[in-house]
N, C-alpha and C positions, 0 to 999 in steps of 0.2 A: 225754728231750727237752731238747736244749740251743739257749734263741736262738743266733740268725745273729750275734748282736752277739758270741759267745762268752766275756764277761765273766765273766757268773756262771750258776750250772746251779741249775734247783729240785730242792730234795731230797727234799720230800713237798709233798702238797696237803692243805690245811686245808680240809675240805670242810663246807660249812652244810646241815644238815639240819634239816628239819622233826620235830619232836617231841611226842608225845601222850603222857598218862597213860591207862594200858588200864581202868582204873576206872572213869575218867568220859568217853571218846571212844571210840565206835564205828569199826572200823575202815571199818566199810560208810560211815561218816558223813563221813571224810575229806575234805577239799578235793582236785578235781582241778586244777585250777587258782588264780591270785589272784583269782580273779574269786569263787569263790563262799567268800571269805572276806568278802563283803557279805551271807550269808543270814545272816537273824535267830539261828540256834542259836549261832553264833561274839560273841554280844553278851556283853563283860566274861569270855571266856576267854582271848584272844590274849596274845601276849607276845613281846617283842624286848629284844638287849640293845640296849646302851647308844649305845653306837660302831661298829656295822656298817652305817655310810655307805658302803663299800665294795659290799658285798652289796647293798643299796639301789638303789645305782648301777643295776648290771651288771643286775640287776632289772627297773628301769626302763627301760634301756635295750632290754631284750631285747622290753618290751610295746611299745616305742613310747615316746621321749620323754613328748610330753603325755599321751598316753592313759595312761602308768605313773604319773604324778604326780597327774593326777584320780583312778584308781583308789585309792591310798595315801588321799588327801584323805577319797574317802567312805568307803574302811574305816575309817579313825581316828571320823569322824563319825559313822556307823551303827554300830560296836559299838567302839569303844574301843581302844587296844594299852597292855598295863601293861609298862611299860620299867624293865628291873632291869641292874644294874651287875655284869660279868662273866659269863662264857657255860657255864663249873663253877655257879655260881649259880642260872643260869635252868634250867639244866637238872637240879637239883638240887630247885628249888619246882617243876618238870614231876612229877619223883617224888613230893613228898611232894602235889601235888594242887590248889598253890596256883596255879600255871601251868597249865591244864588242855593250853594248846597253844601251844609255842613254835615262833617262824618261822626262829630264830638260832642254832640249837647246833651245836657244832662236833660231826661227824661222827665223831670216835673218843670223845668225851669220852658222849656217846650210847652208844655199843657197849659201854664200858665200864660202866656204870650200868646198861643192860640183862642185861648178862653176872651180873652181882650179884646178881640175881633181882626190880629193882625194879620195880614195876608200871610201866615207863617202856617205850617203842618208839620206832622213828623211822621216815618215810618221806621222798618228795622230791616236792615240786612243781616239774615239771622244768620249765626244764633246774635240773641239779644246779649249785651256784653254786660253786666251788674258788677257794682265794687261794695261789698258788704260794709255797709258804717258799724261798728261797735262798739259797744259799751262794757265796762268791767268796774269791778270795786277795787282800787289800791290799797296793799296789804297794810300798810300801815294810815291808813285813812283815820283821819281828827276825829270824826263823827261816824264813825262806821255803821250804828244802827240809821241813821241820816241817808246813807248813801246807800246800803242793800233797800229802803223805804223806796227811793227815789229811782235805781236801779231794777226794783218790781216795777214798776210805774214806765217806765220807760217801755217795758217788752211785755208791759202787758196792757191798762188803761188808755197808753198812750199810744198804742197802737193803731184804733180807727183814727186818733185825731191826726196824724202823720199822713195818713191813705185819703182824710179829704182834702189833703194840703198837696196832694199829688205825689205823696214818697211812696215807694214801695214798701209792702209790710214782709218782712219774711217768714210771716205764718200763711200757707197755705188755704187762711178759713179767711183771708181778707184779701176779695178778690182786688184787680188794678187789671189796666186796660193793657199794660207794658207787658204783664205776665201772660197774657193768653198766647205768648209768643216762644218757642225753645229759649231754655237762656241758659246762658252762662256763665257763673260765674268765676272771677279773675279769684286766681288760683294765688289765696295770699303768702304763703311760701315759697312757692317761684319767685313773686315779687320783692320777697324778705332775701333769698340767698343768690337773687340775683337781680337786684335791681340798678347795677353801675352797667349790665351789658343793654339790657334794655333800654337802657335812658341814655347811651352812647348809638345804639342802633338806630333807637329815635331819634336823635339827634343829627345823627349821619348821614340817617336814607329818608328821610320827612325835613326837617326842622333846617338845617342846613342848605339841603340840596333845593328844599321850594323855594329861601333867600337868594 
């Protein structure tokens, strides 16, 4: 999938998954939605990283402006979100039991830790949330035949090698376990012309209010 703008092409998608320790979370017990991350059994298990204002966003927006930002409001208020720095990290205290249930982890970095044999899983509270990685050639690039060589290479050969490493491929002919799910992806222009309200909201109604 390459924008209309044909700039730059995404080469994998960094997908946010939801993640539970299979010790202490039922899977019967799962959230289907954000909504019922308001019952009392999610009080003092939650968890977010740091910096996925992003994910927040596209979130919010998907519930509805207002109705996503009151929702955030009273899950922080009714049971808490503990905000850890890095998404190897949160997903890492998910294994060892101190995160009982993260709402941020990146979707290979999951696969891999459950592949390990840790008591870790993941699911998605859809829609699935994806942040397109890209790649583009700089106009005045040193080695410009060098880098459109490498820039083939990238969104094309290198494509299965990405998908058995657990990234998502953003061609449609390379399937992944992440995608058999609705997704979504974060809208990188909302992000671009409005990234100081997001990461202020984040900040305000998450990152803040769980310290």
């Amino acid at each position: 999938s390459i924008a209309s703008h044909r700039e730059w092409a995404s080469v994998y998608l960094n997908t946010f998954v939801q993640t539970y320790n299979t010790n202490l979370v039922k899977k019967a017990e799962l959230p289907a939605t954000y909504h019922d991350l308001l019952k009392p059994q999610w009080k003092g298990k939650l968890g977010v990283e740091a910096e996925d204002f992003d994910w927040f966003a596209q979130v919010v927006l998907g519930l509805g402006e207002a109705q996503g930002l009151k929702l955030f409001r009273d899950i922080v208020a009714a049971n808490g979100i503990s905000v850890r720095k890095g998404h190897t990290l949160l997903a890492n205290l998910v294994a060892a039991g101190e995160v009982p249930l993260a709402l941020t982890v990146y979707g290979f970095t999951a696969e891999q830790i459950k592949k390990k044999g840790a008591p870790l899983d993941w699911f998605i509270v859809p829609p699935l949330i994806a942040r397109p990685t890209a790649a583009g050639v700089a106009r005045n690039a040193p080695h410009p035949h060098a880098a459109v060589l490498f820039y083939d290479f990238l969104i094309g050969d290198a494509q299965p090698i990405l998908a058995s490493r657990n990234f998502v491929s953003p061609s449609r002919k390379i399937d992944s376990p992440f995608t058999r799910n609705p997704l979504q992806l974060i809208d990188s222009v909302e992000m671009l012309d409005n990234a100081k309200k997001w990461q202020e909201l984040y900040q305000s109604i998450v990152i803040k209010a769980a310290r």
